[in-house]
C-alpha positions in Angstrom: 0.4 124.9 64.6 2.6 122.7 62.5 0.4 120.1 62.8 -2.2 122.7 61.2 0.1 124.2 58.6 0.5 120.3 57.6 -3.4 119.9 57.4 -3.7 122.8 55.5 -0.8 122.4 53.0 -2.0 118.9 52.3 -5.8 120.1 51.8 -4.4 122.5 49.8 -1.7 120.4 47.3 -4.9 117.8 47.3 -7.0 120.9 45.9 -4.8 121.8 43.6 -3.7 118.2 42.1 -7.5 117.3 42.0 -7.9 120.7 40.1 -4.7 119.8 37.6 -6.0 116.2 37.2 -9.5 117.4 36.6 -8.0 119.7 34.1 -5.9 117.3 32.7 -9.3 115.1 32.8 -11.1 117.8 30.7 -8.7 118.3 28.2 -8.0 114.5 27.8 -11.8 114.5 27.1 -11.6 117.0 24.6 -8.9 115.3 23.1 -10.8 112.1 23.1 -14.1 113.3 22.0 -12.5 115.3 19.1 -10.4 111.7 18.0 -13.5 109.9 18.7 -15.6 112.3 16.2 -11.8 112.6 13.9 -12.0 108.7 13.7 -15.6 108.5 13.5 -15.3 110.6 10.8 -12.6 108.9 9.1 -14.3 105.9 9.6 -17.7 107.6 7.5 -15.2 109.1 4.8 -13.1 105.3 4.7 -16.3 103.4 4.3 -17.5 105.4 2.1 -14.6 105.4 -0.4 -14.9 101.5 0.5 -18.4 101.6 -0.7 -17.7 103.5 -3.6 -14.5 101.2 -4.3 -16.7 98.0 -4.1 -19.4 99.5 -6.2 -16.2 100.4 -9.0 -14.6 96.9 -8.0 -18.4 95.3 -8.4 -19.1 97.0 -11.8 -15.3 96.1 -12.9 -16.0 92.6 -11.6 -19.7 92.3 -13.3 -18.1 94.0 -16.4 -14.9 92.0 -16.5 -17.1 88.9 -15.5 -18.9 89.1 -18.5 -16.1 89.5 -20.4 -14.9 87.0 -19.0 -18.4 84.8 -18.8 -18.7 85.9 -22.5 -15.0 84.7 -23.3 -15.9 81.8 -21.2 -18.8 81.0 -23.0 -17.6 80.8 -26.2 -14.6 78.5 -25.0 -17.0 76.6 -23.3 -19.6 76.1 -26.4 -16.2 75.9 -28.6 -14.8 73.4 -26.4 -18.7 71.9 -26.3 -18.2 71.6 -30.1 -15.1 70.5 -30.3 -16.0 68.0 -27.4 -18.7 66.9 -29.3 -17.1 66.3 -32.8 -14.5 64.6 -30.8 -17.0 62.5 -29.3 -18.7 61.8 -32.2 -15.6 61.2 -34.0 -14.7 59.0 -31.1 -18.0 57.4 -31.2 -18.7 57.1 -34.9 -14.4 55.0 -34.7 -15.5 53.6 -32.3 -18.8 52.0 -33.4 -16.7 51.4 -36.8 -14.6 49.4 -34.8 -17.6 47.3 -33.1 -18.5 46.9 -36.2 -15.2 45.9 -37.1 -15.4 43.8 -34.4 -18.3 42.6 -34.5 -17.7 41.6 -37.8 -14.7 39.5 -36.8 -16.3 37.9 -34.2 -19.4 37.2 -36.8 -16.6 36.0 -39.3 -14.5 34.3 -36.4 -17.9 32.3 -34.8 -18.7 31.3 -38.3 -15.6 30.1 -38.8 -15.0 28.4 -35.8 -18.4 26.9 -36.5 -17.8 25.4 -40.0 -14.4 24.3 -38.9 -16.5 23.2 -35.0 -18.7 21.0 -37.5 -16.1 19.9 -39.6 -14.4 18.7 -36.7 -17.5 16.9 -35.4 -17.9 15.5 -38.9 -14.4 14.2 -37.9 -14.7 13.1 -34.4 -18.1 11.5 -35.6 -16.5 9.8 -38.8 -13.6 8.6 -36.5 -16.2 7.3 -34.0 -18.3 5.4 -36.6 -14.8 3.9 -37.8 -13.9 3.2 -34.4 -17.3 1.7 -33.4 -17.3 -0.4 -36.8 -13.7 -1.2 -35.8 -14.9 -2.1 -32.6 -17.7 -3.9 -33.7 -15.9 -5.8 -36.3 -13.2 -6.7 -33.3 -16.6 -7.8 -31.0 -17.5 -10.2 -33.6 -14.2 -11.6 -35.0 -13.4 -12.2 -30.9 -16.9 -13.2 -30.8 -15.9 -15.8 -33.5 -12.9 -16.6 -32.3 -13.9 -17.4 -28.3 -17.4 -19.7 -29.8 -14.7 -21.2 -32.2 -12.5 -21.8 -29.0 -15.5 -22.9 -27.1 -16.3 -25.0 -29.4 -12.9 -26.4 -29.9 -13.0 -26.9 -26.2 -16.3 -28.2 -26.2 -15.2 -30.9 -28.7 -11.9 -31.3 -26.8 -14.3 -31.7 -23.3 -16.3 -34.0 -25.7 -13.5 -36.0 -27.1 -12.0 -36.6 -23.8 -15.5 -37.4 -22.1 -16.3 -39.7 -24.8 -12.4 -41.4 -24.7 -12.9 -41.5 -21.2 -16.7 -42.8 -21.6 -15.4 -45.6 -24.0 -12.1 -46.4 -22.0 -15.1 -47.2 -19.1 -17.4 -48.9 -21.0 -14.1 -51.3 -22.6 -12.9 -51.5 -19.2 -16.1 -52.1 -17.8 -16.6 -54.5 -20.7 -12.9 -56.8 -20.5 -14.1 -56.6 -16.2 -17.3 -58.4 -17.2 -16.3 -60.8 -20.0 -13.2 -61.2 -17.1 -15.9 -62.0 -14.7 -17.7 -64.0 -17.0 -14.6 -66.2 -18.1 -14.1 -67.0 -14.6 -17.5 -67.8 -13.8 -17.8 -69.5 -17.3 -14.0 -71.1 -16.2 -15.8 -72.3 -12.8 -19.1 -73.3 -14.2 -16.8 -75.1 -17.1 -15.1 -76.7 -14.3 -17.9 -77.5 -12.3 -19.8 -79.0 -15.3 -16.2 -81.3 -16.6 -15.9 -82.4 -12.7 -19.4 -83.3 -12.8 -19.3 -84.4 -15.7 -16.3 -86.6 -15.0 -18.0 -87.7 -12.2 -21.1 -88.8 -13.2 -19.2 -90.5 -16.1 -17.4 -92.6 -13.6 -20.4 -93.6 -12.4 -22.6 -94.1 -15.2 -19.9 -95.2 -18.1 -20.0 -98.3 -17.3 -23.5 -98.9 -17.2 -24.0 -97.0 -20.5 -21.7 -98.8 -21.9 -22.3 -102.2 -20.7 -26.3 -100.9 -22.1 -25.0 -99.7 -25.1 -23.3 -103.1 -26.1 -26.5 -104.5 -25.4 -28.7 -102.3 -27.8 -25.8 -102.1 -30.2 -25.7 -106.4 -30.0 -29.4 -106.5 -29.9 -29.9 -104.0 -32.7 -27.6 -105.6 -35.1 -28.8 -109.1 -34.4 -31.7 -107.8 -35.5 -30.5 -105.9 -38.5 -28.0 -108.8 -39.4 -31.1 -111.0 -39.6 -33.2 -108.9 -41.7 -30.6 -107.9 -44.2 -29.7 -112.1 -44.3 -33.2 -112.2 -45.0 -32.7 -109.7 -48.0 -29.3 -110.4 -48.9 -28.2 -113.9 -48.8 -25.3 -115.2 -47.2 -22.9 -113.5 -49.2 -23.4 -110.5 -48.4 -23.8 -111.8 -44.7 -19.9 -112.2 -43.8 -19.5 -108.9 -45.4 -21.5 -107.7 -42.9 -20.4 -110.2 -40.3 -16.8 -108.7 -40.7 -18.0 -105.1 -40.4 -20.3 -105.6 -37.6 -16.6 -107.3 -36.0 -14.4 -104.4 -36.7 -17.3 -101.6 -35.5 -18.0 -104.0 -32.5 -13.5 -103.4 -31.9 -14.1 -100.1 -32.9 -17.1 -99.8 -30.0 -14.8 -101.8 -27.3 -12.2 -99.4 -27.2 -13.0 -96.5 -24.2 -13.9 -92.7 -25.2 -11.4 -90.1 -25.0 -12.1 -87.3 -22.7 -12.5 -83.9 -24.8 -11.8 -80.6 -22.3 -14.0 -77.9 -23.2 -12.2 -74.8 -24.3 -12.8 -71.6 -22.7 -11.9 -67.8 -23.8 -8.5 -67.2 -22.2 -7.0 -71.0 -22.0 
C-alpha cells in the first residue's frame, strides 16, 4: 500500500509540476509573443523614425552639400583664378626670365665667341710667329750645319789633300831616293867600268893618239912651212914642243857627281 501511495503521490506531484510548468510555459509564451510583437513593433516605429531621420539628415546633407558644393565651388573657381593668375604671373616671370636668360646666354655665346675668335686670332698669330720663328731657326741652323759641313768638308779636304801631298812628296823623295841609289850604283858601275876599261885601253889610245897627234902635225907643220917660211916654222916648232909636254902628261880622273854626295 505504501508502495502504491508512493506511485500515486509521484504520478500525482508529476501531474501537477507538468501542469505548473506547462502554465508557466503558456504564460512565458504570452510574455514572449507580446515582447516579440512589443519589439517588433519598436523595431517598425525605430526604423521608421530612422527612415524619416535619414530622409531629414539626407535633405540636410543634400542642402548643406550644396551649400557647401556651392561655397566650394566658388573657392575652387576663386582658387582656379587665383591659381591661374598665379600661374600666369609665374609663367609670364618666368618666360621673362628665359628671356632674360636667354638673352644672357645670347649675349654670353656672343661674347665668348668674339673673345673665342680673338683668342684664335691670338693662338694663330702666335703660331705664325712661332712657325716663322721656327722656320727662321730651321734655316739659320740649316746655315749653320751646311756652313759646318762645309767647314768640315774643307777641313776633310785639307787634311786629305795634306795627307795626299805628304804621300805623293814622300812617295816622291822614296823614288828620287831609289833613283839616287840606282843612279849611285849605275854611277858606280859605269866609273868602275869605266876605270876599267881605261886601264885597259889608255894606253893604247894614248900610244894611238901620239901617233895621229905626230902624224897630223907632221903633216900640218909641213903644209904651213910650205905657206909660212921658216920663220914662222920654229914658232910653230916650239908650240907643237910645249903641246906635245902638255899631251905627255897623264889625264886626271874626274868622279861624276851625283844628287846626295
Amino acid at each position: 500500500m505504501e508502495a502504491l501511495r508512493e506511485g500515486s503521490a509521484l504520478v500525482i506531484q508529476s501531474c501537477w509540476r507538468m501542469h505548473v510548468c506547462r502554465k508557466r510555459f503558456v504564460r512565458h509564451r504570452a510574455a514572449v509573443r507580446i515582447q516579440c510583437a512589443w519589439r517588433r513593433r519598436h523595431a517598425m516605429d525605430l526604423l521608421h523614425a530612422h527612415k524619416a531621420a535619414r530622409t531629414i539628415q539626407a535633405l540636410w546633407r543634400g542642402g548643406k552639400g550644396r551649400e557647401i558644393g556651392d561655397e566650394l565651388r566658388l573657392r575652387r573657381d576663386a582658387a582656379t583664378a587665383i591659381q591661374t593668375a598665379a600661374r600666369g604671373l609665374l609663367a609670364r616671370r618666368t618666360v621673362a626670365a628665359m628671356r632674360r636668360e636667354r638673352a644672357a646666354t645670347l649675349i654670353q655665346s656672343h661674347a665668348r665667341r668674339r673673345a673665342g675668335a680673338r683668342r684664335m686670332r691670338e693662338e694663330r698669330y702666335r703660331q705664325k710667329k712661332e712657325s716663322a720663328t721656327l722656320v727662321i731657326q730651321t734655316h739659320c741652323r740649316r746655315y749653320l750645319a751646311m756652313k759646318r759641313a762645309d767647314e768640315l768638308r774643307m777641313d776633310i779636304v785639307r787634311e786629305y789633300a795634306a795627307t795626299y801631298v805628304q804621300k805623293c812628296w814622300r812617295g816622291w823623295e822614296a823614288r828620287q831616293y831609289v833613283l839616287w841609289i840606282r843612279q849611285t850604283r849605275a854611277a858606280e858601275a859605269i866609273q868602275g867600268a869605266f876605270r876599267r876599261w881605261r886601264r885597259r885601253v889608255a894606253p893604247v889610245r894614248y900610244a894611238a893618239a901620239v901617233a895621229i897627234q905626230r902624224w897630223y902635225r907632221g903633216y900640218k907643220a909641213r903644209k904651213w912651212v910650205e905657206f909660212v917660211g921658216n920663220q914662222e916654222w920654229a914658232e910653230i916648232n916650239r908650240q907643237v914642243r910645249c903641246a906635245a909636254s902638255l899631251m905627255a902628261t897623264p889625264m886626271p880622273c874626274v868622279p861624276v857627281q851625283t844628287p846626295g854626295c
